[in-house]
N, C-alpha and C positions, 0 to 999 in steps of 0.2 A: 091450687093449680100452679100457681106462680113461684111455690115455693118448690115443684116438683119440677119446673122447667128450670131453674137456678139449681139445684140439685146434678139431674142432668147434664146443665151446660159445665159445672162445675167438674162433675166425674170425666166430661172429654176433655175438657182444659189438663187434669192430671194426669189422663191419658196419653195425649198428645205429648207431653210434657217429657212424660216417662218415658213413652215409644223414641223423642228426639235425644235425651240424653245418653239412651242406651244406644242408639245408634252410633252414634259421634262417638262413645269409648270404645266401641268395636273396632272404628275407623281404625281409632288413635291408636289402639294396641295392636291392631293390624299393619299400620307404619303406612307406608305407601307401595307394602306387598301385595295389595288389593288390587290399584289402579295396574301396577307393573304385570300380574296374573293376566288382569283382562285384554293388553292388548299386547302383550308377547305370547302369551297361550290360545291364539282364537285361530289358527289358521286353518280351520274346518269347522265347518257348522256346527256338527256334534260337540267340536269340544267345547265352539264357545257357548252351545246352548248348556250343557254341564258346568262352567264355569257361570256364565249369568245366576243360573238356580243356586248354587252355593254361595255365589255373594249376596245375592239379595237375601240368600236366608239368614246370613251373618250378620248384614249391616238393617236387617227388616225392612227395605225400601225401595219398591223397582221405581220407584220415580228418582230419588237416589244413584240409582243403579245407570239407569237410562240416561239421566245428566250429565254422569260423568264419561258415559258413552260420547254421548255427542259433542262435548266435549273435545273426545280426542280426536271423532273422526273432523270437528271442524278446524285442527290444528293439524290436520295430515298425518296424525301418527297412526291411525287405522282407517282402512279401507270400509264404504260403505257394507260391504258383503258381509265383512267380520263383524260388523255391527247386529244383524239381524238375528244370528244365533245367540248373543247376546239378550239381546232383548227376549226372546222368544224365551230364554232360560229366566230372565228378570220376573217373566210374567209369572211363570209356573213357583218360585222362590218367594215371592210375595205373599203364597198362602200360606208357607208355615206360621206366619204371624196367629192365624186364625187357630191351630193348634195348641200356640202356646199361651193363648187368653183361653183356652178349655180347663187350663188350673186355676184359674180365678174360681172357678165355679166348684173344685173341691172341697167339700165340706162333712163334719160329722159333727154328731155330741160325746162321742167316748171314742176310746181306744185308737187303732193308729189312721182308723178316718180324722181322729180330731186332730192329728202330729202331723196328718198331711194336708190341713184345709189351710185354702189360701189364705185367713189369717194368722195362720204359722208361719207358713212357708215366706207371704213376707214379710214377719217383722224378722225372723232370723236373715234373711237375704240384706235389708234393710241394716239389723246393727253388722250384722259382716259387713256390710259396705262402706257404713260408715266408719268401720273403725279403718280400713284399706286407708279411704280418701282423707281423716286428719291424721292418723299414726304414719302413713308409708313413705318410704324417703325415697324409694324408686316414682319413675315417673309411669313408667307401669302398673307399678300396685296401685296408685291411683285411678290411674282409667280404668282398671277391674274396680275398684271400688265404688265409679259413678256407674259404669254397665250395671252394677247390683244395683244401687241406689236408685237408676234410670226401671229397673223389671221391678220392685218394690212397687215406686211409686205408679206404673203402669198399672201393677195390679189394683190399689188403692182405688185408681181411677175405674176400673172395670169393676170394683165393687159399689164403687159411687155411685155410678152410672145404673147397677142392675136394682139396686139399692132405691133411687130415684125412678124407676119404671116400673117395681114391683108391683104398688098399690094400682096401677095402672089396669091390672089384670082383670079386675071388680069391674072398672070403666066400662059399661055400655059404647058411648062416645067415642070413646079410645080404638075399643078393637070394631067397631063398625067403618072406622078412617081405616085400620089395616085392610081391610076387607077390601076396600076398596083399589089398592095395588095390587090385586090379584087379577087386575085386568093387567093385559101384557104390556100395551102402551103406556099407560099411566104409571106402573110399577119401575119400566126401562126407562123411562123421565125421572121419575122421583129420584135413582140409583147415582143419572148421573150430574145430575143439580146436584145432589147431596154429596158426593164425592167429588165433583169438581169445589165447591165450597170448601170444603174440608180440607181438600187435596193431599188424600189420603184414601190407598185402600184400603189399606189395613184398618183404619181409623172407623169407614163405614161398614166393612164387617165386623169390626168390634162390637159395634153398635147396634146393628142388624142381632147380634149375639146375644148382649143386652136386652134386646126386645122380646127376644122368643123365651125370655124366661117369664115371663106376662101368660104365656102361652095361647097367643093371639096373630105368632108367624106361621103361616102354614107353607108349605111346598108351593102352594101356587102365587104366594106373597115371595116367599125368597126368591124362588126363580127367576124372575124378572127384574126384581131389583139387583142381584148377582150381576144379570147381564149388564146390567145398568154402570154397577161400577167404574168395570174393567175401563169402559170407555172413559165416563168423570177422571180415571185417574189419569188420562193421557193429558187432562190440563196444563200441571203441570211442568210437566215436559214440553210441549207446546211452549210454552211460556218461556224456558231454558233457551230455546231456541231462537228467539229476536233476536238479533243482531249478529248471529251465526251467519258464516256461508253457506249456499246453496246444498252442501252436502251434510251439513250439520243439520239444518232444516228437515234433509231425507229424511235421517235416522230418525229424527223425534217424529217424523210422519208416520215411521215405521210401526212406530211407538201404538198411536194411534189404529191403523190399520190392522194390528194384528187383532186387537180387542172388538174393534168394528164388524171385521169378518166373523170373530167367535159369536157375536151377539145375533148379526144377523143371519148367519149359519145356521148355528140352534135354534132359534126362535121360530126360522120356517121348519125346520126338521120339525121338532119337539111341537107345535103347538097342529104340523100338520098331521103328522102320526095322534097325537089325543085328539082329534075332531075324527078318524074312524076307530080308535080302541079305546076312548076315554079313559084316562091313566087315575087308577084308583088309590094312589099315593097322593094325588095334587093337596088330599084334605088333612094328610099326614102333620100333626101337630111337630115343627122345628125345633132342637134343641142347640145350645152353642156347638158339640159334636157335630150332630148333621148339618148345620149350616159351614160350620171347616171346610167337610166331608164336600159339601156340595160346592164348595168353591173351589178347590185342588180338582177333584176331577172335571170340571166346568174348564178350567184352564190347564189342565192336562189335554183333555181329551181336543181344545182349540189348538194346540199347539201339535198334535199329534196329526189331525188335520192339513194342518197349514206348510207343515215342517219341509216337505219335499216339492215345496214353492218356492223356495228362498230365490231360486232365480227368475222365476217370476215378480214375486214381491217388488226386485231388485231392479226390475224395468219397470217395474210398477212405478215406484217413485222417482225415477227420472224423467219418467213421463210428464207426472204428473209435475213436478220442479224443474222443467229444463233449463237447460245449459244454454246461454247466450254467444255470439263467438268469445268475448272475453273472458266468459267461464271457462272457455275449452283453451284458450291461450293461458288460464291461470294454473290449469293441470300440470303435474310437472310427470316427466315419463323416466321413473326411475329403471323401469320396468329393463330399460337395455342397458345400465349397470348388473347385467346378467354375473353369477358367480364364475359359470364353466366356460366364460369367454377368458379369465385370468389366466390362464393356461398358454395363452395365446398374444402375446403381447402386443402385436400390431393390430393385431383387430381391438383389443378392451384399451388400448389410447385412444384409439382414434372412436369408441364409445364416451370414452373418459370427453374428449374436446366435444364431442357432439353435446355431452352433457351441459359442459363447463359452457356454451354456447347459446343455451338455453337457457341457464341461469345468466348470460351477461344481458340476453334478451328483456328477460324479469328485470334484472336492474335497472335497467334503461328507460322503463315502461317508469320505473316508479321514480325514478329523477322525474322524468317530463311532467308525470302528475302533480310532483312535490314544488314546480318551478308552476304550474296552472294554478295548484291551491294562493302562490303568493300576489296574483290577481285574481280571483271570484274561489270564495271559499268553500268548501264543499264538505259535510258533513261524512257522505260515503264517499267519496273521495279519499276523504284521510282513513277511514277505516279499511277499505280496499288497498291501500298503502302500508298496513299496519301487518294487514292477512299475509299481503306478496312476501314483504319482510322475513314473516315466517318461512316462509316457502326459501326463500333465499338462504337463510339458515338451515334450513336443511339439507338443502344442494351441498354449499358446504361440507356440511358432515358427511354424507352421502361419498362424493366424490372425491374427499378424503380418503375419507378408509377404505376405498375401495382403489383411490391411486397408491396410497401404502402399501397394498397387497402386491399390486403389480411390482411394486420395486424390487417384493423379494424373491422376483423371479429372473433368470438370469438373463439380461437385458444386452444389447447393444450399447456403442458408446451415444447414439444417435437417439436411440430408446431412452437411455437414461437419463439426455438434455431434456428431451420433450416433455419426460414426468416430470422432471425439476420443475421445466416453464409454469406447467400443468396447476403444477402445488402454488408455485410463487402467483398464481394469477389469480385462481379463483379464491386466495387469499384477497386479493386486492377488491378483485369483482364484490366478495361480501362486503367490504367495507364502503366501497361507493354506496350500496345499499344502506350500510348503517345511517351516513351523511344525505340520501337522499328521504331518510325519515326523519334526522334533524331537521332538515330543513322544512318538512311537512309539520312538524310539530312547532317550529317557528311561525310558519304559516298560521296554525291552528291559535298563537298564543297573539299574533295583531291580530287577527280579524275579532278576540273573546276582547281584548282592550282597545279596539278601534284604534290604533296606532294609525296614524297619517305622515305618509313622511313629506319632506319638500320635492316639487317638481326635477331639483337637478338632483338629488337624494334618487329619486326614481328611476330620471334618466339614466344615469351612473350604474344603477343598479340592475336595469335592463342590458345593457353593452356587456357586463358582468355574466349576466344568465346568459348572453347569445357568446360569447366563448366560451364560457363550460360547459353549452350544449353540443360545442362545435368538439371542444376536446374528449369528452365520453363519445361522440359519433366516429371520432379518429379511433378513437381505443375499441370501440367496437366493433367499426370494421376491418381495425389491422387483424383484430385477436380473431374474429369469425372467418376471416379470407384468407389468414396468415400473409398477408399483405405489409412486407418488410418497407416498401417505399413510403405509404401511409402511416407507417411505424415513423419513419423517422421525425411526420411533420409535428410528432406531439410534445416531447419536450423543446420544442421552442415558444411552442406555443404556452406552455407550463409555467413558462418563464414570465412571456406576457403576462400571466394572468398575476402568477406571483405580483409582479412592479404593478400592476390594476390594482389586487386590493390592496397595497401597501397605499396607493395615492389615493383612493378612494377614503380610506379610513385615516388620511388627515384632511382630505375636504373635508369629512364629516365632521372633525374634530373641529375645525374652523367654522362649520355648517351651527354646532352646539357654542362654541362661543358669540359667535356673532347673534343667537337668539332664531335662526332661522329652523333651525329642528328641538325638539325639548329632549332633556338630559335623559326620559323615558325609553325614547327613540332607541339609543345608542347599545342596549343592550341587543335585542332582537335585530341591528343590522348588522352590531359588529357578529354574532352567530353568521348570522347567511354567509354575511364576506368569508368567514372561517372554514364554515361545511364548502362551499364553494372551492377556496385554495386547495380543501385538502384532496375534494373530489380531483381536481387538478392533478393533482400528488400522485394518487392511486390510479390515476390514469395513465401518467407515466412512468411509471413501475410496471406497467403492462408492456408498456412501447420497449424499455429499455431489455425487460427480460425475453423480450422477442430477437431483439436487434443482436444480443449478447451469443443466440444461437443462429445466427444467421452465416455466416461462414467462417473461416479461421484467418482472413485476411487482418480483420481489428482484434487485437487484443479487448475481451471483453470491458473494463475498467476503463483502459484506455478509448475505448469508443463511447464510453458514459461519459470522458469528459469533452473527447470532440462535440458530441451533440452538445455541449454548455460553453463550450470556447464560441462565444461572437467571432474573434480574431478568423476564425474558422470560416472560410468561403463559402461553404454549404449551406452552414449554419447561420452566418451571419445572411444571407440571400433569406433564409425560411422566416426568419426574426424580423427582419425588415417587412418582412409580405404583412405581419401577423400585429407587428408595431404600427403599422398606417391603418389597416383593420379596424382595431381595437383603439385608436389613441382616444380619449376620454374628452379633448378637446375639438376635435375634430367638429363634432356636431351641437357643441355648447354653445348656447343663446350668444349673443353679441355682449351683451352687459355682463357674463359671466366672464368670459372670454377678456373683455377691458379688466375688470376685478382681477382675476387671476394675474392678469399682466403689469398691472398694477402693484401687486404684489410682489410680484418677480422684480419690479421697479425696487421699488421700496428694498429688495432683500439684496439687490446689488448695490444701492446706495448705502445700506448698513455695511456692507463687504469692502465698499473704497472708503468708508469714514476709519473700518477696522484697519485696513489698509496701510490708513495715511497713520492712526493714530500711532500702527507699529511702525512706520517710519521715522516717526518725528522720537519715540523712543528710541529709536537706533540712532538719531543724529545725536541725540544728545547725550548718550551712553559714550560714543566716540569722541566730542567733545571734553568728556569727563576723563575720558581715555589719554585725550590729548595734553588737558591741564596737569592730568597728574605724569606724564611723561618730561611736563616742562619743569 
């Protein structure tokens, strides 16, 4: 017995083995023509249900299939909806597997039964393969070489396996345990324990396949454990799903549900209909053929059911996953980046800013969070930061290409400032984004090394976070109000911060010599100081590309350097508000404040010693001067 249960385990081990190699060289020789089919070609149900069925028949794996689904819907590149036809095609693709373990079971002793039995077919599959994967110098003929190598060794394992179960058939024992999944419950348990284990459909009707060669599966044994499956294999994909956002979560729900509704669906039709006609097939002895057969139309016929629900479905799981408000704030609405507004110039800018507006909003959202993580750290916190990011890079692109488009339409002179601004901003806007995830990932790297800094370290460092919260608040409300006076207060303020971290990172550096911060420190603050400055930077880049279209009074150039001439009345009044603000001593301890001044002591007294010393050289230079004149 134990050398039949090692037998067994051994024929799924090369099973699985084979099923995953052959998968992965489909992939590989598919490129990334796969992923790019399924979510540029789905924008109707139908198609993407035709498209799911052919890849999963390609790559053998709707769990496979479904991952890479959810995947993308949790990176925004496809919409829950587009997901559903998908899957619904995954499920139905998943059976071919069960057809093509039917030639494992071809067999003869003469003539071209024996040229066709699956130990022909694969040791020829097998040395073809092998010679692809050491002879071939393409990287292609190699991964045809393992896809052979990966169906060989599959079938290997599907004769291991029927090989191991054969003697099985004699067993009393044996087929009285089968007998016993011919009850509905017990069988729909065993299918999806067994296939959630496994996690693998293909793998437990392999198996199931395997077993009916005993001749011990009957109709009323498959059926139940079939329904059983479907559901086990939504494991899985469940699993895929941790750490997903709320609409990644959907799809893999989807995942699930559709197999849930097939099982429960049929189970009350089919076992209600056989309690008044008694269905005289149930004792019908299973062969690897009819158990395929019975799985393709099983998930044909659930999906054929199901199919003109997708919008249902589709509230199904939003139901069931709801949207928090911050869900609905993390939406991003491309949806008014409409195409036939381009046509129209004043209306698709002023779509374009509404956009560009929304994305300054995301950014703003993920500063404040990335400046919260560097007091009380937050595991989804930073992940939520990671998600928006995305989201932020998309806008980008998004409104890119879509302000491109507009340009090439015949524009006003007025038109064509606004696009410029348009382009030069939500450049900027992305990058405060980039900086506002440095700075979470800074967060993320003292709280994993418990970094402590010293109290005036802190305080310094807090005065630092309350002007760069102050200068992204100026840059986002110039950029959202078009608000030119509010524009003008941020490169002064740019300035401040500029002279802030420059003094800050020589206290620090005084901070590390003097033994008061360790030389650990220095890395992860000099970062903040740095994401900080530059947020700075890109925030005024915002202010000045506003200012530069604000009338024709300033020469553009020339009013960038007004707002930096202190000398500048205006400018010097904003500087002065924003230098008593922000001064770094203002609110330093007493005994810092001594120190410091102390210092200043100290660096005037080296200045009158340098002073005197170049004086006394100058006296005696002219002395020398004098002797040699006498």
């Amino acid at each position: 017995m134990i050398s039949t249960i090692l037998s067994l385990l051994c024929g799924v081990a090369l099973f699985l083995f084979g099923m995953n190699q052959m998968g992965d060289g489909l992939k590989k020789v598919a490129g990334n023509q796969l992923e790019l089919t399924l979510y540029k070609l789905t924008n109707t149900p139908l198609k993407g249900l035709l498209l799911g069925t052919i890849v999963t028949a390609v790559i053998q794996s709707s769990s496979a299939t479904t991952v890479m689904v959810v995947g993308f819907v949790n990176s925004g590149m496809m919409k829950v909806a587009q997901a559903i036809g998908i899957i619904m095609g995954a499920n139905i693709g998943t059976s071919i597997t069960g057809w093509i373990l039917c030639l494992s079971y071809i067999d003869g002793d003469s003539g071209i039964a024996q040229i066709l039995s699956t130990s022909t077919i694969s040791a020829i599959v097998a040395i073809v393969g092998i010679i692809f994967l050491m002879m071939g110098k393409r990287t292609a003929t190699k991964n045809v070489g393992t896809i052979m190598l990966g169906f060989a060794v599959l079938m290997v394992g599907m004769q291991t396996m029927s090989g191991a179960v054969s003697p099985l058939k004699e067993n009393e024992s044996f087929v009285n345990m089968l007998t016993v999944f011919s009850n509905p419950l017990m069988g729909i348990l065993f299918g999806i324990v067994f296939t959630a284990i496994l996690q693998s459909a293909s793998a437990s009707v392999g198996i199931l396949q395997a077993l009916s060669m005993t001749g011990g599966i009957t109709f009323a044994t498959a059926f139940p454990i079939t329904l059983g499956i479907g559901v086990g294999a939504a494991f899985p994909v469940l699993l895929s799903s941790i750490g997903t956002n709320k609409n990644g979560k959907r799809t893999a729900l989807i995942y699930l549900l559709n197999d849930l509704f097939g099982m429960i669906f049929w189970s009350i039709v089919f076992y209600s209909v056989n309690a008044f006609v008694h269905f005289e097939f149930l004792d019908m002895t299973m062969r690897p053929v009819t158990i395929a057969l019975l799985n393709t139309v099983y998930r044909a016929a659930t999906i054929a059911v199901i199919f003109p629900f997708i919008n249902g479905i589709e509230k199904l799981v939003f139901t069931i996953v709801k949207d928090d408000p911050e869900d609905i704030e993390e939406k991003a609405d491309f949806e008014i980046l409409e195409e036939r507004f381009i046509d129209y110039p004043g209306l698709s800018i002023q779509r374009s800013h509404q956009a560009a507006s929304d994305m300054m909003d995301k950014t703003v959202k993920n500063f404040t969070r990335a400046l919260e993580l560097m007091n009380i750290f937050s595991e989804e916190k930073y992940e939520k930061i990671k998600g928006r990011e995305n989201l932020i890079d998309k806008y980008e692109d998004k409104l890119g290409d879509y302000i491109i488009k507009i340009t090439a339409k015949p524009l006003t002179s007025a038109q064509s400032i606004d696009t410029s601004e348009l382009l030069h901003s939500i450049s900027d806007i992305e990058r405060i984004g980039d900086h506002a995830l440095a700075l979470a990932e800074t967060a993320a790297e003292i709280s994993e090394k418990k970094i402590k800094y010293s109290s005036e370290a802190d305080r310094e460092m807090k005065l630092l976070f309350d002007a760069t919260t102050e200068i992204v608040g100026l840059a986002q409300k110039a950029f959202q109000e078009n608000d030119f006076e509010t524009a003008k207060n941020i490169e002064p303020l740019r300035m401040i911060i500029g002279e802030m971290c420059d003094l800050i990172k020589i206290h620090h550096i005084g901070r590390l010599t003097s033994g008061e911060c360790e030389m650990k420190h220095g890395f992860t603050f000099n970062d903040t100081i740095t994401n900080c400055e530059r947020i700075a930077a890109h925030c005024s880049n915002i202010g000045i590309a506003m200012l530069e279209q604000e009338t024709d009074s300033y020469d553009p150039h020339q009013y960038e350097k007004v707002l930096r001439d202190r000398n500048n009345e205006e400018s010097h009044a904003k500087f002065e508000i924003y230098a008593e603000k922000y001064d770094l001593m203002k609110d330093a301890p007493v005994e810092v404040k001594k120190k410091k001044k102390k210092n200043k002591d100290k660096d005037k007294d080296k200045d009158k010693d340098k002073d005197k010393d170049k004086d006394k050289a100058k006296s005696k230079d002219k002395d020398k001067d004098k002797e040699k004149g006498k």
